[in-house]
C-alpha positions in Angstrom: -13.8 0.3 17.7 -15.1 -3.1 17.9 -18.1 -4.1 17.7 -21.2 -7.1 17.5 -24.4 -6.9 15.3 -27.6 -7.7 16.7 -30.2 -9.0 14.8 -31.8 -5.6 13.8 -28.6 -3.8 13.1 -27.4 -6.4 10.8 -31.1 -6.1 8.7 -30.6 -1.9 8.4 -26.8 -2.6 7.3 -27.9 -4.8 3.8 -31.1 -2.4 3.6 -28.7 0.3 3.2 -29.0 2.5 6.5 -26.3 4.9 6.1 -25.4 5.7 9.9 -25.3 1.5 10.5 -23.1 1.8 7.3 -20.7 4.1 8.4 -20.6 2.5 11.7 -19.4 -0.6 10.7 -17.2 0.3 7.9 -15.2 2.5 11.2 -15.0 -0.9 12.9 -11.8 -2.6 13.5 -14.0 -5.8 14.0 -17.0 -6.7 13.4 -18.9 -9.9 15.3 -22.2 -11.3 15.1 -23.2 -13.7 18.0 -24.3 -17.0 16.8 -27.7 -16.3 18.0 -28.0 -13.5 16.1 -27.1 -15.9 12.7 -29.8 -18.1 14.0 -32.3 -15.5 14.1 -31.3 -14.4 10.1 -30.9 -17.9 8.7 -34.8 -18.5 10.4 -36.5 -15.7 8.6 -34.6 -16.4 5.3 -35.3 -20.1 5.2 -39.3 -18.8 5.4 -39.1 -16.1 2.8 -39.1 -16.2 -0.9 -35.3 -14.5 -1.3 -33.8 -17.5 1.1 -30.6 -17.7 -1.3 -30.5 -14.2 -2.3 -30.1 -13.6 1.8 -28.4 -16.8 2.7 -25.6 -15.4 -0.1 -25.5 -12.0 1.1 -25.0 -13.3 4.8 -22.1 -15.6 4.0 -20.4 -13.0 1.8 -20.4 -10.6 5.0 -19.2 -13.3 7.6 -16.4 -14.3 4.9 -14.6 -10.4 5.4 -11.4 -10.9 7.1 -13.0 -8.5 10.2 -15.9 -10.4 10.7 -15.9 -13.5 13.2 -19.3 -15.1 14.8 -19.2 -15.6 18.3 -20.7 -18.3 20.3 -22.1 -18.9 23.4 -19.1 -19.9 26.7 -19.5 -20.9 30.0 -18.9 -16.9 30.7 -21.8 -15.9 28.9 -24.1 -18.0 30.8 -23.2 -16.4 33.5 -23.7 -12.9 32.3 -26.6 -14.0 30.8 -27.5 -15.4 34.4 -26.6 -12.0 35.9 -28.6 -9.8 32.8 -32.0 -12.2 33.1 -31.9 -11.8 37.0 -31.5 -8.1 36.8 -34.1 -7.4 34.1 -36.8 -10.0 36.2 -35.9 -7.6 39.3 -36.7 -4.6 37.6 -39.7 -5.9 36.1 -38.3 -4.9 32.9 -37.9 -8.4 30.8 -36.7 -8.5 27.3 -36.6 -11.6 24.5 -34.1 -14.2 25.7 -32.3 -14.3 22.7 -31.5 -10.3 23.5 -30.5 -11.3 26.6 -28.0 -14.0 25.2 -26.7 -11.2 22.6 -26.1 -8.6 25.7 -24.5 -11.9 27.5 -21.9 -11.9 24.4 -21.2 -8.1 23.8 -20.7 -7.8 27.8 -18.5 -11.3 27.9 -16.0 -9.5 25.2 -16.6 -5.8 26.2 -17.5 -4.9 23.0 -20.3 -2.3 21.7 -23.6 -3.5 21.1 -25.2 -2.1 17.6 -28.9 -2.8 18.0 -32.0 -0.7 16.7 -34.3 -2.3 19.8 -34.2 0.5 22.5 -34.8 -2.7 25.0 -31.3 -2.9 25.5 -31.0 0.4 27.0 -32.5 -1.2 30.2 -29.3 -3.5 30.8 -26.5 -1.6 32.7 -22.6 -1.6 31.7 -24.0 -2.9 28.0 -22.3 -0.5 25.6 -24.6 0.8 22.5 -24.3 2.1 19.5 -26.0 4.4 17.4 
């Protein structure tokens, strides 16, 4: 299974959260969209622990199964289609969750996110 790391998944897996554990150590890839990164690297930089976290992030982005993915052409689309959808359905969510559903749709891969926001996107593929 492959899968990408939303913000909130990503926090659970260094805080120990056994089921976001075992999900990811099952994965046969692991990505984390650069938005995502952005989002970590902002709170660290404004907490006390900024290297403790900043370490701990760049140890996990250095395994051989984790890449970061960026933002294509392809995702604005999907982003396009996701933002128009959620505005029809009077159902908006943050942008940048829109962007990470843009990625995990682009590269049909499951989404691991805590935020039950995501379940109002159709065709986006969640896990737990």
């Amino acid at each position: 299974m492959r899968i990408l790391l939303d913000t909130s998944a990503y926090s659970k897996l260094i805080q120990g959260d056994s089921t976001i554990i075992e999900i990811v150590s099952n994965a046969s890839a692991v990505f984390m969209p650069s938005i995502a990164l952005g989002e970590l690297l902002s709170g660290y930089y404004g907490g006390t622990r900024r290297a403790e976290m900043v370490g701990i992030l760049e140890s996990f982005l250095d395994s051989p199964t984790v890449k970061v993915l960026h933002i294509t052409a392809e995702t604005a689309q999907h982003y396009a289609q996701v933002d128009q959808y959620l505005r029809k359905k009077g159902k908006p969510i943050p942008r940048n969750d829109i962007w990470i559903a843009a990625i995990a749709l682009e590269h049909g891969l499951k989404l691991l996110a805590i935020d039950k926001h995501f379940h109002e996107i159709p065709m986006l593929l969640l896990r737990p």
